[in-house]
C-alpha positions as a printed NumPy array, in Angstrom:
array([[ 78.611,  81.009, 136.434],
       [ 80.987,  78.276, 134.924],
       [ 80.832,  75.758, 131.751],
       [ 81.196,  72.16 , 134.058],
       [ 78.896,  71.009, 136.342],
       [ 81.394,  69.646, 138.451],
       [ 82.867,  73.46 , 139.603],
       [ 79.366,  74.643, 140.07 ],
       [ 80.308,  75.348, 144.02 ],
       [ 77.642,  77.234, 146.923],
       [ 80.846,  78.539, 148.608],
       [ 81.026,  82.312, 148.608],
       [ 83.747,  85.074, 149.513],
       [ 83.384,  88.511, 149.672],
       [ 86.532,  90.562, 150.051],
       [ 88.716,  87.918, 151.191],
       [ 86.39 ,  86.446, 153.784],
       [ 84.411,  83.199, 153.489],
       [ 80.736,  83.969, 154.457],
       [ 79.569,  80.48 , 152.609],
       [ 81.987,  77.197, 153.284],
       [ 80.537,  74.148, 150.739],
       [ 81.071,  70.731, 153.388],
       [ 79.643,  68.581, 150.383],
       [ 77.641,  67.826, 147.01 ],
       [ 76.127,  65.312, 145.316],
       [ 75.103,  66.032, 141.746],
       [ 71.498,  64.176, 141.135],
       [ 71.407,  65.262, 137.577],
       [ 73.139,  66.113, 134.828],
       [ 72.167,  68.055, 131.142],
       [ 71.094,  71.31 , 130.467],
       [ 69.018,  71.123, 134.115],
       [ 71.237,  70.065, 136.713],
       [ 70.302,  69.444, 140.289],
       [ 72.664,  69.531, 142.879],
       [ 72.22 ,  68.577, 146.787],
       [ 74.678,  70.71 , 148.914],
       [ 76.014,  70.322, 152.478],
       [ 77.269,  73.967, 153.813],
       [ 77.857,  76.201, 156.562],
       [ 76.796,  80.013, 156.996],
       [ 79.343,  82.171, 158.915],
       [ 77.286,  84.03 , 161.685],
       [ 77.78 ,  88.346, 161.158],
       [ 77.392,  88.88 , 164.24 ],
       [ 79.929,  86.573, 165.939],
       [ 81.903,  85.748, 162.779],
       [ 82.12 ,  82.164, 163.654],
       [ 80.69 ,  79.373, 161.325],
       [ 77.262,  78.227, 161.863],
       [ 75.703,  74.788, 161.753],
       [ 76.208,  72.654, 158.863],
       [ 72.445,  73.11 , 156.259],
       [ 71.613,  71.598, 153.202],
       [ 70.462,  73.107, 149.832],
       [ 68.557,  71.919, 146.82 ],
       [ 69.446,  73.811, 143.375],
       [ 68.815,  73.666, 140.515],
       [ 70.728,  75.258, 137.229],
       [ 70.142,  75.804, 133.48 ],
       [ 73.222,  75.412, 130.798],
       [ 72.202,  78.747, 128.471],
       [ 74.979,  79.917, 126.065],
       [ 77.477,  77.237, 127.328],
       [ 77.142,  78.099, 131.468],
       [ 75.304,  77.489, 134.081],
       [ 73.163,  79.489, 136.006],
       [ 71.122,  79.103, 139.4  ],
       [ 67.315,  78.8  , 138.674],
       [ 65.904,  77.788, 141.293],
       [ 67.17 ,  76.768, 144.992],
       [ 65.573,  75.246, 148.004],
       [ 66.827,  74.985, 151.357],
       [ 66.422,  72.735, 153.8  ],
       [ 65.908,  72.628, 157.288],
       [ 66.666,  69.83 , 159.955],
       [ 62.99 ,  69.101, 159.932],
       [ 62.266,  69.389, 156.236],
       [ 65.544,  67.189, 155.48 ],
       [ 63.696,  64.646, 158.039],
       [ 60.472,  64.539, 156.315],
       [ 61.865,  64.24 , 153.192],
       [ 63.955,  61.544, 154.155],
       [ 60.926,  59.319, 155.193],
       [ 59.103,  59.908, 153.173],
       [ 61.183,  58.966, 150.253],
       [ 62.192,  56.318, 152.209],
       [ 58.27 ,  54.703, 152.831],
       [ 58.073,  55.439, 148.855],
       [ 60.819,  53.206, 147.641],
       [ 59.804,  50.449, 150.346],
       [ 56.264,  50.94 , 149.388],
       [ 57.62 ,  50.675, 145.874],
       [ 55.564,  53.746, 144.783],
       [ 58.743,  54.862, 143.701],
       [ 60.892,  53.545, 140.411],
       [ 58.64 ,  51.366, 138.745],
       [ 58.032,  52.341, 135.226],
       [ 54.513,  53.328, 133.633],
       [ 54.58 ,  49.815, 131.816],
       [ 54.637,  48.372, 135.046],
       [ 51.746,  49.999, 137.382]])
């Protein structure tokens, strides 16, 4: 847990040894949810070598001044895909970012 959003990290170590290497984040937003958007890499137990590069969605509440996962989604190749597109046919659809007012 930590008090900034910006050292909220997915990298993990146990006992000296990296098992989760962050690549990347994007922070989609900020207050007392936050949503981050990580890039990162798994290393493999059985041949200790890092794995492919995946991509997690989570989400964290500020209680009592830190943050703390709530909620986390992640994303496969194909899932990352289909959400890609279909945001993407949204906003050039413009179903997406136009205000109640005007709809």
């Amino acid at each position: 847990m930590t008090e900034n959003i910006n050292d909220i990290t997915i990298s993990y170590e146990d006992e000296g040894e990296l098992l989760v290497e962050e690549l990347g984040k994007i922070i989609l937003t900020r207050g007392a949810w936050t949503s981050i958007l990580f890039r990162y890499r798994e290393r493999d137990r059985q041949t200790g070598a890092m794995g492919p590069p995946k991509a997690a969605l989570r989400r964290y509440q500020k209680h009592n001044g830190l943050f703390k996962k709530r909620d986390s989604i992640n994303l496969s190749a194909e899932a990352a895909r289909a959400l890609v597109a279909t945001l993407s046919q949204w906003l050039d659809e413009g179903l997406l970012g136009q205000s109640a007012a005007e709809e």
